[in-house]
PAKOLRO-557919 format. One line per field, with one value per residue (C-alpha): residue number from 1; residue in one letter; chain; y, x, z. Coordinates in steps of 0.001 Angstrom, whole numbers. Layout:
<recs>
pos <- c(NUM|...) $
code <- c(A|...) $
unit <- c(A|...) $
yy <- c(Y|...) $
xx <- c(X|...) $
zz <- c(Z|...) $
</recs>
This chain:
<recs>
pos <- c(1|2|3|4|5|6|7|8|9|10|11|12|13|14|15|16|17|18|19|20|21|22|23|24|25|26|27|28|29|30|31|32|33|34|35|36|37|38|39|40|41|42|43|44|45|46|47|48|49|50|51|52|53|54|55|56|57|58|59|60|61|62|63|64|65|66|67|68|69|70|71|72|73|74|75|76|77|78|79|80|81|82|83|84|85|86|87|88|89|90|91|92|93|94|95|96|97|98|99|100|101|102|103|104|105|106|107|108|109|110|111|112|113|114|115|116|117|118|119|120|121|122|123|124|125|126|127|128|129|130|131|132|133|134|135|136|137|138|139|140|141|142|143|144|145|146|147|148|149|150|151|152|153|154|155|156|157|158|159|160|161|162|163|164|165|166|167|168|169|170|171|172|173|174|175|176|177|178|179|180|181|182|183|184|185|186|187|188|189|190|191|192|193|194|195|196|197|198|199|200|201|202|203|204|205|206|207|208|209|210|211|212|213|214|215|216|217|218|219|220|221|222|223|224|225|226|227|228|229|230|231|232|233|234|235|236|237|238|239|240|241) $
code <- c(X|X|X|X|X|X|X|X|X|X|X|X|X|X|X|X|X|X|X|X|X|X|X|X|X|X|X|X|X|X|X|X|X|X|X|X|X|X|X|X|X|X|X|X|X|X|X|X|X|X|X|X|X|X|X|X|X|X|X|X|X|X|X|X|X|X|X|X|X|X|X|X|X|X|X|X|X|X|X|X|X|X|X|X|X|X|X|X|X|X|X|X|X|X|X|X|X|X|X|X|X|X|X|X|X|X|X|X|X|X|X|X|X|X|X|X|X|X|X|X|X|X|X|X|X|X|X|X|X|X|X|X|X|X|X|X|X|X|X|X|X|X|X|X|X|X|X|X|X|X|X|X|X|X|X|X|X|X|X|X|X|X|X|X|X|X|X|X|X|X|X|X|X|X|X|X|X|X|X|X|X|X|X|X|X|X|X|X|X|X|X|X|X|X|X|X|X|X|X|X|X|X|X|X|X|X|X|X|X|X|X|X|X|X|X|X|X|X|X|X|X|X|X|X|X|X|X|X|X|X|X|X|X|X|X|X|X|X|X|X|X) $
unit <- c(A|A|A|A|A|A|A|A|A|A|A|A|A|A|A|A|A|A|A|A|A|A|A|A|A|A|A|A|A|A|A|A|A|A|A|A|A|A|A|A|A|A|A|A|A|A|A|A|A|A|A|A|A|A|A|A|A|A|A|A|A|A|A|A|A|A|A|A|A|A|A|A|A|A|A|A|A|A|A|A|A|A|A|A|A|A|A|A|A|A|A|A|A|A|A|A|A|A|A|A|A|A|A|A|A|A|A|A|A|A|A|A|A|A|A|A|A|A|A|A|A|A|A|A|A|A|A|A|A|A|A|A|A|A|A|A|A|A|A|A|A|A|A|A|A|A|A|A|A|A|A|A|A|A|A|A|A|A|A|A|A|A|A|A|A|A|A|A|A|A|A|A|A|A|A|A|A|A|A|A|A|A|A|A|A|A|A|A|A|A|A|A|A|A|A|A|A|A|A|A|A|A|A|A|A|A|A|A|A|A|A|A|A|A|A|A|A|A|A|A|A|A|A|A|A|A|A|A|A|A|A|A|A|A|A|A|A|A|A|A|A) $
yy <- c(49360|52633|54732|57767|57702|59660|62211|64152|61789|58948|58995|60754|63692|67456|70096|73940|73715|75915|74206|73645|70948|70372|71423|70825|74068|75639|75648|71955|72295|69711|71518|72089|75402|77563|77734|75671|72946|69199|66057|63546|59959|58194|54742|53490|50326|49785|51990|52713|51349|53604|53129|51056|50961|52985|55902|58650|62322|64930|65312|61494|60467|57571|57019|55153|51864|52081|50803|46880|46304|47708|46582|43481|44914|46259|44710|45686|45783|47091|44956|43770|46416|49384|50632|52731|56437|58953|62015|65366|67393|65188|62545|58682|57144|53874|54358|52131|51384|53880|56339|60027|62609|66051|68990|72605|75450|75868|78760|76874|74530|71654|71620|69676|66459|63980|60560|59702|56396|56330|56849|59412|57263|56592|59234|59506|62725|64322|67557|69681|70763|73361|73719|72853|69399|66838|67513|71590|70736|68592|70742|73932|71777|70391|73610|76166|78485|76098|75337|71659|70001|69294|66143|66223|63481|62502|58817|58640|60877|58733|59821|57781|58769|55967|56509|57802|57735|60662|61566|61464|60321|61422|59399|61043|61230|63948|63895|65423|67252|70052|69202|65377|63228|62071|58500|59041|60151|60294|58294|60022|58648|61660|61111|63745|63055|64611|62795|61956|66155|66944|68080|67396|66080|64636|61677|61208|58726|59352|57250|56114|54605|52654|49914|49689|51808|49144|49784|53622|52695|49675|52468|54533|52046|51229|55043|55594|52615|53149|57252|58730|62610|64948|65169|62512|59019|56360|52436|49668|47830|43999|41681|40216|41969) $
xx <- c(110005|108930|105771|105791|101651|99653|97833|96734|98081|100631|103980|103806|102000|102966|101032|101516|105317|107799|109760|113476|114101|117147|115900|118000|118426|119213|122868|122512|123042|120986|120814|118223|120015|116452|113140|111967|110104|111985|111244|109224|109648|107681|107710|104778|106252|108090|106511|108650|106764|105363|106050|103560|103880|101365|102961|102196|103035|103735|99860|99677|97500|97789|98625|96245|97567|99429|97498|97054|99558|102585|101628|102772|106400|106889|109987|111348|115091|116262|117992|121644|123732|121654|121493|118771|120414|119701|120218|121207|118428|116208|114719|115696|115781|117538|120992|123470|125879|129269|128080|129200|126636|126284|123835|123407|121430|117909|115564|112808|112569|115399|118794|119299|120632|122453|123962|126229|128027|132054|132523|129501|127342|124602|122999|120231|118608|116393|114823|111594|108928|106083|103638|99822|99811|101953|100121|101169|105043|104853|103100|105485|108734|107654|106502|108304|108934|111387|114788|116152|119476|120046|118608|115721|113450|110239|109515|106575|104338|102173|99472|99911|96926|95079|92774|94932|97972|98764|101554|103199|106521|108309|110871|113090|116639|118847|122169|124208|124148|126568|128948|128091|130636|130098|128220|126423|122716|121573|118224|116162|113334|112089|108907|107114|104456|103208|104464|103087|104646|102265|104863|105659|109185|110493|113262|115177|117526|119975|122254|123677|120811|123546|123664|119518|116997|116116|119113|117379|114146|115260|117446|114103|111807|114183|114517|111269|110402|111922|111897|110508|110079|111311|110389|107890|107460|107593|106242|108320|105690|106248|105266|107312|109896) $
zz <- c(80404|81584|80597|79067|79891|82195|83895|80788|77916|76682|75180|71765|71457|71571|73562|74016|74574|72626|70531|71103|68846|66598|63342|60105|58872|55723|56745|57511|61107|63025|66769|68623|70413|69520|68643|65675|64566|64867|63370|64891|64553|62171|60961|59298|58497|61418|64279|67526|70941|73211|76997|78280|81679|84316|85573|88069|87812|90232|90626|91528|89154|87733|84225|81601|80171|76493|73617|74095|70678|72870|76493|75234|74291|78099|80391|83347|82051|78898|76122|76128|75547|76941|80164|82131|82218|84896|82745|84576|83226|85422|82964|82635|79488|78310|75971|74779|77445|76635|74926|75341|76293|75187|76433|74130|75317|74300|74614|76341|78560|79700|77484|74451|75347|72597|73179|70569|69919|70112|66123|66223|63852|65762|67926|70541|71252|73833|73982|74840|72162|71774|69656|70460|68458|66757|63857|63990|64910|61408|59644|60575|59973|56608|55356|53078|56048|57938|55910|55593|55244|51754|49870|52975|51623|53696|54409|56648|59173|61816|63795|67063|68861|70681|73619|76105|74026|72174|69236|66483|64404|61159|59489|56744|55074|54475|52746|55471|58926|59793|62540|61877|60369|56516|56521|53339|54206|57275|58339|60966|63313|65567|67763|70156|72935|75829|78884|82466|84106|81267|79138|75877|74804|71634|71493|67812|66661|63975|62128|58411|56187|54232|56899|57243|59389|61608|64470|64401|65236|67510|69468|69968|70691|73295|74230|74931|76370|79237|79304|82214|82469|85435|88851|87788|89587|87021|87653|85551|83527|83348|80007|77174|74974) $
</recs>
């Protein structure tokens, strides 16, 4: 596994970045191609791991350990089926092996990037966020001011915070995305943290709720275990799956 940790904080937490996450919007679109406030992932029940690995920035510090409750999930390879993905915006991340990428503009920092499997059920997706906190990015997408996709139902919100580790996850529903094929509503786990470059980046997993919400949060655990950002020097961590 890889860690999202150091420097300045763990994998999880959002700090002064603009956002340019893919926001349901009133249209039910579901692309991050501007500013607005994303989803974060959130499982109360069923938490995604953080990376738990040390890592060192561009600074060369040294990153702190993940909370002792994940260090245990760390490995050096992913899972059967995924593979460790060298993405062109500079960050490596772990995706299921065959599936199609796709990058969309964004109006700060790196593009949007999406991974999506070959009938477009499942999907992976990567992208930059920025507001101050977690907390705030919540707060501003689950408030009147930012539209949803129709039948938008809220499951859980998680504080993640721990020591070193910092962030956050939402998991919710909605009925339908725009430019998404029809699978019945769509379950969504969407988590945010500030990484070891000491930005802050969000990873989401989408896919149909009809078959269970455990292959979403399985594909970002996975995700973010082994995510490491830009131009950053990242240490595999060792332990049991």
């Amino acid at each position: 596994m890889w860690s999202v940790l150091g420097g300045a904080a763990a994998a999880g937490a959002v700090v002064a970045l603009v956002l340019t996450l893919v926001v349901p919007g009133d249209d039910g679109t579901d692309d991050r191609g501007g500013r607005g406030t994303g989803p974060a992932s959130a499982s109360a029940d069923s938490p995604a791991s953080t990376p738990s690995a040390l890592r060192t920035g561009e600074t060369g510090e040294t990153g702190a350990p993940a909370p002792p409750d994940e260090a245990s999930e760390a490995v050096t390879e992913p899972p059967d089926g995924y593979e460790v993905h060298a993405d062109e915006e500079g960050f490596t991340i772990a995706r299921p092996e065959g599936w199609v990428r796709e990058e969309l503009p964004s109006e700060y920092g790196m593009g949007v990037v999406n991974y999506r499997s070959s009938d477009g059920g499942l999907r992976l997706q990567v992208y930059q966020v920025a507001e101050a906190s977690p907390d705030a990015s919540f707060e501003l997408f689950l408030s009147d001011a930012t539209p949803k996709a129709d039948g938008f139902r809220q499951l859980s919100l998680e504080t993640l915070d721990d020591g070193d580790f910092t962030g956050s996850r939402l998991e919710y529903l909605v009925d339908s995305i725009k430019g998404e094929p029809d699978i019945g509503p769509w379950h969504v786990v969407d988590e945010r943290f500030l990484a070891a470059d000491g930005e802050v980046y969000a990873i989401a997993a989408y896919g149909a709720d009809a078959d269970g919400r455990e292959d979403e949060r399985e594909l970002l655990r996975t995700a973010l275990g082994h995510f490491c950002p830009p131009s950053t020097t990242c240490a595999p961590a060792t332990g049991d799956q």
